[in-house]
Structure formats: C-alpha cells, structure tokens
C-alpha positions in Angstrom: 0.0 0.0 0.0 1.6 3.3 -1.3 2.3 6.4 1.4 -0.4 9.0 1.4 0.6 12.5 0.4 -0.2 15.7 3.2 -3.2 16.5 1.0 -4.5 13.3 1.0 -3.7 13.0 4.8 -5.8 16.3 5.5 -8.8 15.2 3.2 -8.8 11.5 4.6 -8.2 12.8 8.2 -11.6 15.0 7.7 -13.8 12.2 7.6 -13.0 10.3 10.7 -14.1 12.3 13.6 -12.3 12.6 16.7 -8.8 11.7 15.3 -6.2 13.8 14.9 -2.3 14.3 13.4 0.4 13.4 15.6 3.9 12.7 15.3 3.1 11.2 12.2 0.0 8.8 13.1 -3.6 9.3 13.8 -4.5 9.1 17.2 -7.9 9.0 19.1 -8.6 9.3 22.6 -11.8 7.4 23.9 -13.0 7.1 27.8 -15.5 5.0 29.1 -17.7 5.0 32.4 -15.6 1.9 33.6 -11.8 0.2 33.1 -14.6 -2.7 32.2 -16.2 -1.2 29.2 -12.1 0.0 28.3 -11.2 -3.4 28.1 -14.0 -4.5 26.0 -13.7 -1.9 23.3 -10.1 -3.1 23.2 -11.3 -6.6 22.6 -13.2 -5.4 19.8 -10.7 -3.1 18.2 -8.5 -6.2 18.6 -10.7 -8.8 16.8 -11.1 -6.3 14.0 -7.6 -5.6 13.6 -6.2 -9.3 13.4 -8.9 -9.4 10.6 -7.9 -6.6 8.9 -4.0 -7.5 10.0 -3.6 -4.3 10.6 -2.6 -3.1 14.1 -3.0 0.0 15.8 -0.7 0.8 19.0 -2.9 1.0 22.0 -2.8 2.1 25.4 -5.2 2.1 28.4 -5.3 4.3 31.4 -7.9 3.2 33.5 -10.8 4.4 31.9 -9.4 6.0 28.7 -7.9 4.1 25.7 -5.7 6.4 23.0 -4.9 4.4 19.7 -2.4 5.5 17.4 -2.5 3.7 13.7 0.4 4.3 10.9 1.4 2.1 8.5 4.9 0.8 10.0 5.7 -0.9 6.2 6.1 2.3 4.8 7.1 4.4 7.7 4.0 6.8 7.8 -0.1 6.6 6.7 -1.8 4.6 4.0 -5.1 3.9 4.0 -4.8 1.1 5.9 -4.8 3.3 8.7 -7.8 5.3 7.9 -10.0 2.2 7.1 -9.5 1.0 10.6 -9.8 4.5 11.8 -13.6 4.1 10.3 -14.4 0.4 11.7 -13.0 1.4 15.3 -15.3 4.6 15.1 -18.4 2.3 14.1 -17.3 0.4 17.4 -17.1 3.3 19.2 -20.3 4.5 17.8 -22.4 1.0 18.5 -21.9 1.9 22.3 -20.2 -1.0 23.3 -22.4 -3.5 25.2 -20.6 -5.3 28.2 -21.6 -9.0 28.3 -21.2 -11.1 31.3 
C-alpha cells in the first residue's frame, strides 16, 4: 500500500471524527464510564484488527484508551490506517455493550 501524500492525509483525516495528526499517526482518545467497558472496546478493536491484519498501537489508562495507527511498512499513513480509523469509530459508535 503506497504512502499518502499531506493533502491526501488532511482530506482523509476530515472524515474520521475525533482523530487527529500526531507525530506522524492518527490518534484518538476514547474514555468509558468503567476500566470494564475499556477493556471491552479493546477486545473489539483487537478482533477487527487481526482481521484486517492491521494493528494500531494502544494504550489504556484506567478508563481512557488512546490508539495510534500508521502504517509501520512504509514508515508513515496509508489507508490502511484510515480504514480502521472508520471500523473502530463504528465500534465506538455502536456503544459497546458489556456481556457477562
């Protein structure tokens, strides 16, 4: 998958809301009412990503999780990264139910 250009970066970045440009990768930042409901949206994001075999880097703090994606193959973003940007904010969007 080739390396998207800045433009292509700004235009791809303006359809998945709630991520943003850092240090080279898209990042998101999502909290939850419980390190519970955390851990299950990582689940998810996880099942999706093996999938997809596409991984983003992750990291929970309790309640929050942040997720960073680039494309490591290329050193930077393809849209790879955006793709999964979209499924995790269709997880994110469905609410995650907890099942016990």
């Amino acid at each position: 998958m080739a390396k998207l250009s800045d433009e292509q970066i700004t235009i791809s970045l303006s359809k998945i809301p709630g991520w943003y440009l850092k240090n080279g990768a898209i990042e998101r930042l999502v909290s939850f009412a419980s390190f519970r409901e955390a851990l299950e949206f990582v689940n998810r994001v996880g099942e999706y990503s093996e999938a997809a075999n596409h991984h983003p880097d992750i990291d929970i703090r309790y309640n929050n999780v942040r997720l960073a994606l680039t494309t490591h193959d290329v050193r930077g973003l393809t849209g790879k990264d955006f793709a999964l940007a979209q499924r995790i904010n269709q997880i994110v969007s469905a609410k995650v139910e907890l099942v016990d």
